[in-house]
GUDRENNU-837704 format. One line per 4 residues: number of its first residue (from 1); their letters; for each residue x, y, z of N, C-alpha, C. Coordinates in Angstrom, 3 decimals. Atoms other than C-alpha are relative to their C-alpha. Layout:
<pts>
NUM	a	X:Y:Z:X:Y:Z:X:Y:Z | ...;
</pts>
This chain:
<pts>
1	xxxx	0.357:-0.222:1.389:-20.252:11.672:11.021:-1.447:-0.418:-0.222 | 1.398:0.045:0.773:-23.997:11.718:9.613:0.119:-1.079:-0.319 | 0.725:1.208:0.904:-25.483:8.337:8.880:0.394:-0.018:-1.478 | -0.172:0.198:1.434:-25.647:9.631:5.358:1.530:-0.330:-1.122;
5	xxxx	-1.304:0.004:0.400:-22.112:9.741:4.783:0.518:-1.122:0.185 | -0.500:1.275:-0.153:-21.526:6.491:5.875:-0.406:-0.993:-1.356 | 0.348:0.515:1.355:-21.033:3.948:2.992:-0.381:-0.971:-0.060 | 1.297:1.052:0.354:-23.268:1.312:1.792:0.992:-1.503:-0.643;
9	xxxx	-0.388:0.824:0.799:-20.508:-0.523:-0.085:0.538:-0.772:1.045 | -0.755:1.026:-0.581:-18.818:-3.833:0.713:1.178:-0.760:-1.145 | -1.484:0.327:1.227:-15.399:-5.604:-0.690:-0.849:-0.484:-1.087 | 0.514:0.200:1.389:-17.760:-6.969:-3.378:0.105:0.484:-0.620;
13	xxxx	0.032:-0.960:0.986:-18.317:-3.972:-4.790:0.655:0.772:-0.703 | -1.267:-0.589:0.355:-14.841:-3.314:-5.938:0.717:-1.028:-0.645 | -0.664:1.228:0.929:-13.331:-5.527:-8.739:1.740:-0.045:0.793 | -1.182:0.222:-0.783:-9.983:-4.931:-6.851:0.328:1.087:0.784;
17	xxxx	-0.149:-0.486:-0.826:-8.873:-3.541:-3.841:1.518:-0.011:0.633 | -1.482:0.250:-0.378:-5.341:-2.092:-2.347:0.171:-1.173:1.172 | 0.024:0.718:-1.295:-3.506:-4.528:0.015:0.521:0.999:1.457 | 0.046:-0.811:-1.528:-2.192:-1.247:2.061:-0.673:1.407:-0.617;
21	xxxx	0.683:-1.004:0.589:-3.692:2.374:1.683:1.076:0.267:0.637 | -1.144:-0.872:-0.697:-1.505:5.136:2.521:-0.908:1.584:0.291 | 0.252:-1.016:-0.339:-2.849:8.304:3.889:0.829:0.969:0.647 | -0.359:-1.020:-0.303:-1.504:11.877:3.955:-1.423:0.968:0.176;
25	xxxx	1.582:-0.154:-0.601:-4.508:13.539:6.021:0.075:1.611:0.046 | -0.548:-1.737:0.343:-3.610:17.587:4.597:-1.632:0.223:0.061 | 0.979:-1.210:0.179:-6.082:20.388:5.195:-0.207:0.423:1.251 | 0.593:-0.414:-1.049:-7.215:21.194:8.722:0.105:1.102:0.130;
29	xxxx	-0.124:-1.405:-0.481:-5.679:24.301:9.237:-0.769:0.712:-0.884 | 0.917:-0.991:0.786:-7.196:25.641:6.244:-1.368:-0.296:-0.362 | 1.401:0.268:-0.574:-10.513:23.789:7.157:-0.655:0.840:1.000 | -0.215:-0.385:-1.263:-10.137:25.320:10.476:-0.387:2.220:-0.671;
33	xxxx	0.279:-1.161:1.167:-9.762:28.952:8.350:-1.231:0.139:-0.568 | 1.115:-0.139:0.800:-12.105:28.582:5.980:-1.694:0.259:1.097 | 1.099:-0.158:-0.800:-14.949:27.952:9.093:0.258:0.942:1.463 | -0.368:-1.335:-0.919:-13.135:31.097:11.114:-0.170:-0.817:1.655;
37	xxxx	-0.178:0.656:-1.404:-12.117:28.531:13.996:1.450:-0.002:0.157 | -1.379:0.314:-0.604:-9.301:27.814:15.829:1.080:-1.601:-0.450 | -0.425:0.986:0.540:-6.728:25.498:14.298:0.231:-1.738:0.958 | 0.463:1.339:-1.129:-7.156:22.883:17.009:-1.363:-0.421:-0.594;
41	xxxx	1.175:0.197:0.190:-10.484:22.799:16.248:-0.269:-0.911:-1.728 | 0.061:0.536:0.828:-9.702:21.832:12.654:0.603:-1.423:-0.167 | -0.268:1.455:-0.223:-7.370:18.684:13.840:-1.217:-0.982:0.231 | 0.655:0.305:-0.563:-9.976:17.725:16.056:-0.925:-0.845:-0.475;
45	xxxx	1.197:0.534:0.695:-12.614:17.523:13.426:0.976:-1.013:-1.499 | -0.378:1.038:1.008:-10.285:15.692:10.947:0.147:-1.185:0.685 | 0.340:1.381:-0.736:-9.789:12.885:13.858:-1.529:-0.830:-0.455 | 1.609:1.192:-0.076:-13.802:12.332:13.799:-0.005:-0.592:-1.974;
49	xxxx	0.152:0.636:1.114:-12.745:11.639:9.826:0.676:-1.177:0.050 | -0.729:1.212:0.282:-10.262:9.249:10.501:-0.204:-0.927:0.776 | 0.693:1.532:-0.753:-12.056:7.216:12.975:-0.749:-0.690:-1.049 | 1.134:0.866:0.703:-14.652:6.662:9.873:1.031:-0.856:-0.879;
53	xxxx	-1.198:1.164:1.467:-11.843:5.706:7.107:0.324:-1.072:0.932 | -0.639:1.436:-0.700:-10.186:3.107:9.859:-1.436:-0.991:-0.407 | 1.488:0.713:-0.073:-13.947:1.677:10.148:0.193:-0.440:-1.253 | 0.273:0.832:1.185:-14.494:1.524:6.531:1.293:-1.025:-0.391;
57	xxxx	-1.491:0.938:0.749:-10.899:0.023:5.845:-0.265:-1.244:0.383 | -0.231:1.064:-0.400:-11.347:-2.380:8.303:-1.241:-1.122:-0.544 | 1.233:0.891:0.379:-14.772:-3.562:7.184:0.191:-0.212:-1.292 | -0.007:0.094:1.417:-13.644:-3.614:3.587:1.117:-1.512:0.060;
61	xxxx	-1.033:0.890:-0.274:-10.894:-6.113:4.770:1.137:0.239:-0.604 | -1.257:-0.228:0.349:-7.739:-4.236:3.421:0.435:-0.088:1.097 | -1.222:0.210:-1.034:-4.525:-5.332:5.199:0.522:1.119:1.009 | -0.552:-0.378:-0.637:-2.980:-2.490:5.945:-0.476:1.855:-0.374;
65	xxxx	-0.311:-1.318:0.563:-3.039:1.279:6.498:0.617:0.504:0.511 | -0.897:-0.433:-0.515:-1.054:3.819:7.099:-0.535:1.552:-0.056 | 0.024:-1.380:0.021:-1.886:7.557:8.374:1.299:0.676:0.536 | -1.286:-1.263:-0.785:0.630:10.417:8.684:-0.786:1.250:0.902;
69	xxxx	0.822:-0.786:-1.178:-0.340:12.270:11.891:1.007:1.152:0.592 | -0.136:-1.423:-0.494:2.393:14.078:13.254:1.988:-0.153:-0.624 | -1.324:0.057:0.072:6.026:14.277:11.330:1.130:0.962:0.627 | -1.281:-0.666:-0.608:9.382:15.443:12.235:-0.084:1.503:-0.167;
73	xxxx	0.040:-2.000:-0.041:8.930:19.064:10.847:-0.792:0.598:0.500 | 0.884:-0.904:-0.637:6.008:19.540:12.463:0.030:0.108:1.397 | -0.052:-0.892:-1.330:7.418:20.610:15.653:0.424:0.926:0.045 | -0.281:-1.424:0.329:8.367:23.765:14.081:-0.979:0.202:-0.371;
77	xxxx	1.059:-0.192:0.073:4.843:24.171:14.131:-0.268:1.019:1.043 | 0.265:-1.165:-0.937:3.376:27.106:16.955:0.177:-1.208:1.231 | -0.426:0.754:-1.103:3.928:25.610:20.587:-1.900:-0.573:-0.143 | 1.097:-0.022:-0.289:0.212:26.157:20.726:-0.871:-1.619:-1.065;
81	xxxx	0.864:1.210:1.140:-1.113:23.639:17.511:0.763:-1.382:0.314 | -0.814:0.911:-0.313:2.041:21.274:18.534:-0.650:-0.655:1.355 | 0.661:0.448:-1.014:0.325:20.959:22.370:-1.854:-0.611:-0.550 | 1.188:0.476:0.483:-3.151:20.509:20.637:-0.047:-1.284:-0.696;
85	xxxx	-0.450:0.947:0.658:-1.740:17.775:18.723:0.224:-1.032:0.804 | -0.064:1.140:-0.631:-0.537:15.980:21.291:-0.819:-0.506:0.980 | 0.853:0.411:-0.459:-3.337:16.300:23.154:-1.170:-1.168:-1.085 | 0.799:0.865:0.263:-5.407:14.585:20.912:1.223:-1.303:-0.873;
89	xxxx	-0.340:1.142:0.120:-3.056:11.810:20.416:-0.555:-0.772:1.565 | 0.731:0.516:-1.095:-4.349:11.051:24.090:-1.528:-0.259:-0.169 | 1.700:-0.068:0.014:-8.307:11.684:23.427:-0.139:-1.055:-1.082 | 0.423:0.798:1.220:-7.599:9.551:20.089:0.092:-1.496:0.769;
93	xxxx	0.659:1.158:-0.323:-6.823:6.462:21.827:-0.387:-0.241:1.702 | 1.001:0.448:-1.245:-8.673:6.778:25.066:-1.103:-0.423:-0.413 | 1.150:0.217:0.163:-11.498:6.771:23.125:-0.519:-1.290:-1.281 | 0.441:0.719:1.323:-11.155:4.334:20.037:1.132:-1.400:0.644;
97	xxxx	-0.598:1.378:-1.182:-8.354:1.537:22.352:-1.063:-1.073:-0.245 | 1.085:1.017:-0.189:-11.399:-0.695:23.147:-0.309:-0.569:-1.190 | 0.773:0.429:0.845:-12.887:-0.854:20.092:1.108:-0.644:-1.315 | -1.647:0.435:1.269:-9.631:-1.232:17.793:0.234:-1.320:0.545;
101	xxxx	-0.299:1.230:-0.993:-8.517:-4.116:20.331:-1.408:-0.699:-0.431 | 1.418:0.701:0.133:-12.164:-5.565:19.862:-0.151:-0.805:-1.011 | 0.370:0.546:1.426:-12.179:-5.655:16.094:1.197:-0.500:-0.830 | -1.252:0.432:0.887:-8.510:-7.267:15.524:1.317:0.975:-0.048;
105	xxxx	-1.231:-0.894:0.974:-6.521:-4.550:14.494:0.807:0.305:0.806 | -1.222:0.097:-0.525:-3.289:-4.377:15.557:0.798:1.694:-0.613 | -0.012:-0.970:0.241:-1.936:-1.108:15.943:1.625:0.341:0.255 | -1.267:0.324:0.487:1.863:-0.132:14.670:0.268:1.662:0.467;
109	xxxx	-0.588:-1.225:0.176:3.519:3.317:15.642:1.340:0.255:-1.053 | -1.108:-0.163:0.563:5.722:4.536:12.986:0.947:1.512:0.157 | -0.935:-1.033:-0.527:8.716:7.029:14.083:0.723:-0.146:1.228 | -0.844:-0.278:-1.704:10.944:8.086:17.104:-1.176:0.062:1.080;
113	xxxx	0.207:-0.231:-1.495:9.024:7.518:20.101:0.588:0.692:0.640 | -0.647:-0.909:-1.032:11.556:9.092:22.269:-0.344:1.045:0.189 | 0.323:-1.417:0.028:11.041:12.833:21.332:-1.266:0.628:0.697 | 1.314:-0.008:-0.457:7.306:12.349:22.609:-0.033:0.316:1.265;
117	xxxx	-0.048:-0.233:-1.653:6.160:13.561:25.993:-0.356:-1.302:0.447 | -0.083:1.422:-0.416:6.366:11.059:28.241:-1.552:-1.027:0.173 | 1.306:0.054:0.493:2.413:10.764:28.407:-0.333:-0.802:-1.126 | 0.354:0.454:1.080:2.025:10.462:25.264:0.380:-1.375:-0.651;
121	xxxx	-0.857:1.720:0.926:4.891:7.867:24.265:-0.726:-1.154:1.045 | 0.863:1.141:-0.818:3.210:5.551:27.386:-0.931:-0.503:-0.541 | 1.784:0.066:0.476:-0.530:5.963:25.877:0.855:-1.085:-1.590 | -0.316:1.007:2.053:1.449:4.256:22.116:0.033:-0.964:0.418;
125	xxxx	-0.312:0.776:-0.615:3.369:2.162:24.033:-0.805:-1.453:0.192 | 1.608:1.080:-0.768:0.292:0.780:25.857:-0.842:-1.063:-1.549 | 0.949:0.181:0.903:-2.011:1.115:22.751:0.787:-1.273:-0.924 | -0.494:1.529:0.887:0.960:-1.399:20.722:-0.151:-1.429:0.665;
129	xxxx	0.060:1.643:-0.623:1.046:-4.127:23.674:-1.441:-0.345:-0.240 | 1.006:-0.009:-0.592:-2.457:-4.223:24.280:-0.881:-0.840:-2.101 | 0.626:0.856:1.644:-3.053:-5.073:19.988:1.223:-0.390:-0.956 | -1.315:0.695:0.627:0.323:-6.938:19.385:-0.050:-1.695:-0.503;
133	xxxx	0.513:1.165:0.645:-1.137:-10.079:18.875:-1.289:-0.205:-0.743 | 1.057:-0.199:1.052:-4.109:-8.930:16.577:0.589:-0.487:-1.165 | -0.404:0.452:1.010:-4.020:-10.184:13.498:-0.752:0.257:-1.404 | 0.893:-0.459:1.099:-6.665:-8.151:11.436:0.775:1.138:-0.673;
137	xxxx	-0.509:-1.422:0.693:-5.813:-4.640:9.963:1.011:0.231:0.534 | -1.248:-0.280:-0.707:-2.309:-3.543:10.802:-0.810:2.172:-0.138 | 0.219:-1.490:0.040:-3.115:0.510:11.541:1.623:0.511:0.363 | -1.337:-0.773:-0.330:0.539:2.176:11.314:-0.612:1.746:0.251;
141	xxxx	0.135:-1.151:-0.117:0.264:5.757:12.798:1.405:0.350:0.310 | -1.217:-0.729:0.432:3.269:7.826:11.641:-0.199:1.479:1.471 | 0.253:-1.487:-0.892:4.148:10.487:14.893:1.342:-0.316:0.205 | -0.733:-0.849:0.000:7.146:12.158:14.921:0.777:-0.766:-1.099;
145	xxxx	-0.333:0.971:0.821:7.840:10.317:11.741:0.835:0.559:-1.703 | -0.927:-0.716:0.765:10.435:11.299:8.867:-0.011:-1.075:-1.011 | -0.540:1.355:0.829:10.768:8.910:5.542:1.794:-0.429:-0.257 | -1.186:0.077:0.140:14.714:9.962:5.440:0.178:-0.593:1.255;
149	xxxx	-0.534:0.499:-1.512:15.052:9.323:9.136:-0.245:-1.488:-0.102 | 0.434:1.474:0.007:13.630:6.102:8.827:1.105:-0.878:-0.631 | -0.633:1.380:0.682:15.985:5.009:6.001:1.521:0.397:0.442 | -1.222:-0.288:-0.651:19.153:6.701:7.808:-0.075:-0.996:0.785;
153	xxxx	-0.066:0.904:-1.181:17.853:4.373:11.242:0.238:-1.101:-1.046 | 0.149:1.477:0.766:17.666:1.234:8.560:1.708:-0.120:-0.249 | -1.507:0.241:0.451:21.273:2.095:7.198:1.255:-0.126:0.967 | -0.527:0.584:-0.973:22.426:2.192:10.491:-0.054:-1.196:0.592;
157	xxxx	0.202:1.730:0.131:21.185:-1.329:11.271:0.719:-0.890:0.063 | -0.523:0.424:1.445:22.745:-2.186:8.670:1.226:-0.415:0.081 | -0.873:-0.566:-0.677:25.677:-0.804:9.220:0.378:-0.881:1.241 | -0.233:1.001:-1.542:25.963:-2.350:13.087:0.110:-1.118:-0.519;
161	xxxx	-0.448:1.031:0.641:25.436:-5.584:11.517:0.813:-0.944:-0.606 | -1.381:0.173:0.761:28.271:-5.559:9.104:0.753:-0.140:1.100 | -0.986:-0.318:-0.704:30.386:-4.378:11.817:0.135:-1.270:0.961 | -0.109:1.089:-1.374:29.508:-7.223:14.352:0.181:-1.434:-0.574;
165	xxxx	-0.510:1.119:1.035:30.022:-9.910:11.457:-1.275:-0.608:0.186 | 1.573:0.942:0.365:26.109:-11.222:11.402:-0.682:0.495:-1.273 | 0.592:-0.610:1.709:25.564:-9.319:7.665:1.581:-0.063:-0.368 | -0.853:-0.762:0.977:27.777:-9.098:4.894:-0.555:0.711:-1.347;
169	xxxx	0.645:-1.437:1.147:27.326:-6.035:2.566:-0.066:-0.512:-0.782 | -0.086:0.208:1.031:27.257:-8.099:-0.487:-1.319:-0.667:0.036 | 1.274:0.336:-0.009:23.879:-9.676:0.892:-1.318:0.671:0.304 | 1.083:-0.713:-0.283:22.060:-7.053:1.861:-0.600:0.984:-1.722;
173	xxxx	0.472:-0.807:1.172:19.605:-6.144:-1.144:-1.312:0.280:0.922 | 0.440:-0.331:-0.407:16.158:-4.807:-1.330:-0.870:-0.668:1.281 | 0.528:0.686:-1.252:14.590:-7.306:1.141:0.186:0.032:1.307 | -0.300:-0.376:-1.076:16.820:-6.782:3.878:0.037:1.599:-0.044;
177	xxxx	0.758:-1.748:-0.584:15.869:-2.880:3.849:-0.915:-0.042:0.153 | 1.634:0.050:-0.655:12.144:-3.673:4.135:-0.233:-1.163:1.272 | 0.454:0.532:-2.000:12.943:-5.989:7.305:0.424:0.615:0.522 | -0.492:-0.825:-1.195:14.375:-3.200:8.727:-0.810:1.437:0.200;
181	xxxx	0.682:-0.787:-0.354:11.914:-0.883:8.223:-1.187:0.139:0.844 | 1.006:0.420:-1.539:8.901:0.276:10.864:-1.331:-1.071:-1.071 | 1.462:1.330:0.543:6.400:-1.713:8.150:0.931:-1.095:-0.503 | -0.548:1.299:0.891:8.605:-5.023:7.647:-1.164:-0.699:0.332;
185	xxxx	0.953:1.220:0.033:6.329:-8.084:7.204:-1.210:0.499:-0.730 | 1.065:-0.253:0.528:3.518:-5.683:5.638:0.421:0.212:-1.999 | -0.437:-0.345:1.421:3.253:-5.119:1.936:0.391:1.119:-0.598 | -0.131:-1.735:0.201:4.039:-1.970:0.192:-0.895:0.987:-0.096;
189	xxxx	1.233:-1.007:0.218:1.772:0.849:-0.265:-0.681:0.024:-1.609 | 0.397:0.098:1.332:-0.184:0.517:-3.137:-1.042:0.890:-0.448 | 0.846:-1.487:-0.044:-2.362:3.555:-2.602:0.103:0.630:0.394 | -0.092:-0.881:-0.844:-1.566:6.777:-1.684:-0.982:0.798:-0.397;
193	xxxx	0.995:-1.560:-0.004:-4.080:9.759:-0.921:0.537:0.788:0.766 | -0.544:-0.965:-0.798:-2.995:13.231:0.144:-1.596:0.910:-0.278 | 1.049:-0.794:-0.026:-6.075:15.071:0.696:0.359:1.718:-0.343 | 0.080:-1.576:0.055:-6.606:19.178:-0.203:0.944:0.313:-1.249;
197	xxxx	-0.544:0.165:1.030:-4.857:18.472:-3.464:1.268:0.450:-0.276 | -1.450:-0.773:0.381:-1.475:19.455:-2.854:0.440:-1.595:-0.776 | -0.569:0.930:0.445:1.115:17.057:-4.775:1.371:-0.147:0.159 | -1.440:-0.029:-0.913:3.684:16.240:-2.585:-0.212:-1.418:0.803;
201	xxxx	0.084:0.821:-0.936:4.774:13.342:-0.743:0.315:0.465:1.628 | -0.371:-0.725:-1.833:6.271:15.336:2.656:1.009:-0.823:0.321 | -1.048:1.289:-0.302:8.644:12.396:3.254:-0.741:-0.957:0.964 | 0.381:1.338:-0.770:6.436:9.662:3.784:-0.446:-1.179:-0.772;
205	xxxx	0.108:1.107:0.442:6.734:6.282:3.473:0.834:-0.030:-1.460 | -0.465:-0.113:0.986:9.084:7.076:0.764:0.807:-1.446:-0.622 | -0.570:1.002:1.067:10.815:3.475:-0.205:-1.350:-0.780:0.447 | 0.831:1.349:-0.139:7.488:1.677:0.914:-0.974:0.171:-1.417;
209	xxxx	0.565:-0.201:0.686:5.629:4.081:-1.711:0.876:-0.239:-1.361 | -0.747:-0.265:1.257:8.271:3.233:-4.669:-0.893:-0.513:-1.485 | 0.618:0.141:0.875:5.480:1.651:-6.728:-1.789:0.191:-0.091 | 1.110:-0.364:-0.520:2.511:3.264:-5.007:-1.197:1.053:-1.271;
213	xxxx	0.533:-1.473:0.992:-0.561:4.949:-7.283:-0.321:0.769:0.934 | 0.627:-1.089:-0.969:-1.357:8.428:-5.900:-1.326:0.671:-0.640 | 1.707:-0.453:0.194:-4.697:10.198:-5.837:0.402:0.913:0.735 | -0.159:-1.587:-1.057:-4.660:14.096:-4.483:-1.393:0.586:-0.234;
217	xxxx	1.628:-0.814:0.267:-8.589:14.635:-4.211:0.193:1.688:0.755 | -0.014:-1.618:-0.351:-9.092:18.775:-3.515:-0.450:0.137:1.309 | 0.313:0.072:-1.146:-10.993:17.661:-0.828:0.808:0.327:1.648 | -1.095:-0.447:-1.342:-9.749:19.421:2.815:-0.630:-1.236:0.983;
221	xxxx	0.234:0.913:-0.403:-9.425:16.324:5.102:-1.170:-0.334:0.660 | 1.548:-0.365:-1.372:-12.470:17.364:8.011:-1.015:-0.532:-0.771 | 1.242:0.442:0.912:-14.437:16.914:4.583:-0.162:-1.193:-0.618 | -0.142:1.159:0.792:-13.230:14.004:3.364:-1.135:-1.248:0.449;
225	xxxx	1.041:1.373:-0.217:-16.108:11.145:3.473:0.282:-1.464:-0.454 | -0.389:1.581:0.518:-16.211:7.295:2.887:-0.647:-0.185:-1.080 | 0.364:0.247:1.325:-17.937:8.204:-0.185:1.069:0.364:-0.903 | -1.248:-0.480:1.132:-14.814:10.039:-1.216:0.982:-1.241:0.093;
229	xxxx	-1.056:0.940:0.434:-12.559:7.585:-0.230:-0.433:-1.427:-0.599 | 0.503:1.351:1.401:-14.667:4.641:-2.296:0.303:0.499:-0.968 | -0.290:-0.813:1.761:-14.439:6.796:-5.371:1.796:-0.159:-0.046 | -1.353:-0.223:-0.042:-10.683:6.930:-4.489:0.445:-2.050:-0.379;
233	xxxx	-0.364:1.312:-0.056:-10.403:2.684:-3.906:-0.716:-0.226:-1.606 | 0.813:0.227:1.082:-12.759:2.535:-7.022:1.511:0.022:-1.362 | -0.666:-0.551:1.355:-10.301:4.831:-9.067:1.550:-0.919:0.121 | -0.629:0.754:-0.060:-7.232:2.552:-7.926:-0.453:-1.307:-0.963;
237	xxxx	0.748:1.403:0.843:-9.497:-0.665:-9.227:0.341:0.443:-1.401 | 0.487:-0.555:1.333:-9.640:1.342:-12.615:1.743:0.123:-0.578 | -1.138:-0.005:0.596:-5.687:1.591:-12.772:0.662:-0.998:-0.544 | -1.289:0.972:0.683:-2.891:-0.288:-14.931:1.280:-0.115:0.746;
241	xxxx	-1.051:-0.216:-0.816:-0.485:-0.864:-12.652:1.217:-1.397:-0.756 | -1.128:0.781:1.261:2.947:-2.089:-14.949:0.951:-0.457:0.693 | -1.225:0.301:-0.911:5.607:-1.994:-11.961:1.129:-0.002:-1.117 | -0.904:-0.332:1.099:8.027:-1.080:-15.132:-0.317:-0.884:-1.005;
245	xxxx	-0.064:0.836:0.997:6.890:-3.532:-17.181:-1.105:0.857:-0.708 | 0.946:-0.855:0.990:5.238:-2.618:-20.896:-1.332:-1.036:-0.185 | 1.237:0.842:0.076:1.589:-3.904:-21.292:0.139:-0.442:-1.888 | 0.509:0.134:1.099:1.014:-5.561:-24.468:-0.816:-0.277:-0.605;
</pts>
């Protein structure tokens, strides 16, 4: 990304700041379109965006984030954009590993591993031991990742639990569903962005986002800058957030 695009600000400059962000990273293909390329080509170039957001997140000192990269429906995607995909889950951390590990951040896969080629699930694998005792930015990356699936695996748990006599159903409230989910110990989402302005969640992060504000800039992700996403942390700062309660 251009120098210029890089942002000038620091946590100062934000009367308040989320403790997790949430990112839905929509547009490529029709980035990819719009500049009469090949839809690989439009992932590709939304990666070199989300190396900058990690950067700025991490230098801003928010806790936690969370990108959605590759969910459950999207392997009814073409064989062709599905292999491109998983190739650059390899190129993503061959090349950013070192430096993630370097600067703290501890890096969280959220979803089924299994389904993954075997490649690929190794390279996570790796990439979680290797920043399991970091203790800066938690980076959750959502791949092959479902918000129902998630809270089906939790209710199964759950479920087992009861059955083996170490839970009883009359104690399990909301607390014990967020230690069983893939973000227990982190906070909830308190910012979501879906880039290219659709207004949809997709099924993600759906009980972590239950009191999450959203932001759907028009912006197609490839374009998205760290000037957009300040304006975005800015416009969070600028909200009333009630959690059901009435302001008086």
């Amino acid at each position: 990304m251009a120098e210029a695009n890089k942002s000038t600000r620091t946590r100062d400059d934000f009367e308040r700041l989320p403790r997790h962000v949430a990112i839905i990273m929509d547009g490529n293909g029709r980035w990819a379109k719009k500049h009469k390329l090949a839809v690989a080509r439009g992932h590709r170039q939304g990666t070199e965006t989300l190396r900058e957001i990690i950067r700025h997140t991490d230098d801003l000192g928010i806790e936690a984030l969370s990108v959605y990269a590759f969910s459950t429906e999207n392997w009814n995607r073409s064989p062709e954009e599905v292999a491109a995909l998983m190739q650059l889950i390899l190129d993503f951390f061959a090349s950013e590993i070192d430096e993630l590990e370097r600067k703290n951040v501890r890096i969280l896969i959220l979803g089924d591993k299994s389904r993954l080629p075997e490649k690929q699930r190794e390279t996570i694998i790796e990439a979680e031991r290797r920043t399991a005792g970091n203790t800066g930015l938690h980076l959750n990356i959502a791949l092959n990742y479902g918000g129902r699936d998630e809270l089906v695996r939790c209710a199964r748990e759950l479920a087992e639990m009861v059955k083996a006599g170490e839970l009883q159903a009359e104690d399990i409230n909301e607390q014990t569903i967020s230690d069983h989910l893939y973000t227990r110990g982190q906070p909830d989402v308190d910012l979501l962005i879906r880039t290219s302005g659709e207004m949809r969640l997709s099924n993600f992060l759906l009980y972590q986002c239950a009191y999450a504000e959203f932001l759907f800039p028009e912006v197609l992700w490839p374009d998205f800058t760290v000037h957009d996403y300040d304006d975005a942390l800015l416009a969070f700062g600028g909200r009333e957030r009630r959690f059901g309660k009435r302001l008086s």
